[in-house]
N, C-alpha and C positions, 0 to 999 in steps of 0.2 A: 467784546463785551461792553455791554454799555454799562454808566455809572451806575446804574441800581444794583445792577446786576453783581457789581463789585461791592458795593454798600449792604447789600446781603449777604453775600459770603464769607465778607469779613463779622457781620455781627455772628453768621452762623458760626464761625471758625470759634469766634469768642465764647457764645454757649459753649459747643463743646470743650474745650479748654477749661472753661467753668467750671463743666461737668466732671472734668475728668479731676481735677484739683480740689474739689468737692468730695470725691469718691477715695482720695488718698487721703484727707482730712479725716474721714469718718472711720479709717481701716485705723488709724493712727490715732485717732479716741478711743477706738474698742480696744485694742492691742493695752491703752494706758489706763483704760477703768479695769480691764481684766488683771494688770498688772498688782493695781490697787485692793484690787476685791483679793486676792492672794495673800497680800502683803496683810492683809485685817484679817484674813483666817488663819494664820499662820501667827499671827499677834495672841489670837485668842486663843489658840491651841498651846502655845507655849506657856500662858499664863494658866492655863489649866494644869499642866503639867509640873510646873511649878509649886501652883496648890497643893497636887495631889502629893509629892515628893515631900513637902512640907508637914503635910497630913501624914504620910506616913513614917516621916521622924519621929512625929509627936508620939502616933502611936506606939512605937520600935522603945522610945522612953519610958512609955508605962507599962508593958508587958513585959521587959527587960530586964534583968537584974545581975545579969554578967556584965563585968566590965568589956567584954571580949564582943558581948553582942551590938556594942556601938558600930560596929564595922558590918559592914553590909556585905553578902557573898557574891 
């Protein structure tokens, strides 16, 4: 082989190396926004639920007027 010939192969080898380290970066960002985008609808869902539980204490207080019906079945 002559020197070129070496001098390419190694920049090729380098691309691909590149390439391929590149390609395990980007699986390893999606994997971590997908994790994120979860973690923020799962935030919002429970804050919702929360609401509504809340919302329906309030209500269970004003339609209620047994001591008994404080308790939920």
């Amino acid at each position: 082989m002559t020197t070129i010939e070496i001098i390419l192969s190694l920049i090729s080898s380098t691309s691909v190396i590149g390439n391929v380290v590149q390609l395990v970066m980007l699986k390893e960002t999606k994997k971590k926004a997908t994790a994120e985008a979860m973690q923020l609808t799962d935030s919002v869902l429970l804050k919702r639920i929360d609401f509504l539980d809340e919302r329906v204490t309030r209500l269970e207080k004003v339609a209620c007027f047994d001591l008994d019906c404080k308790v939920r079945k």
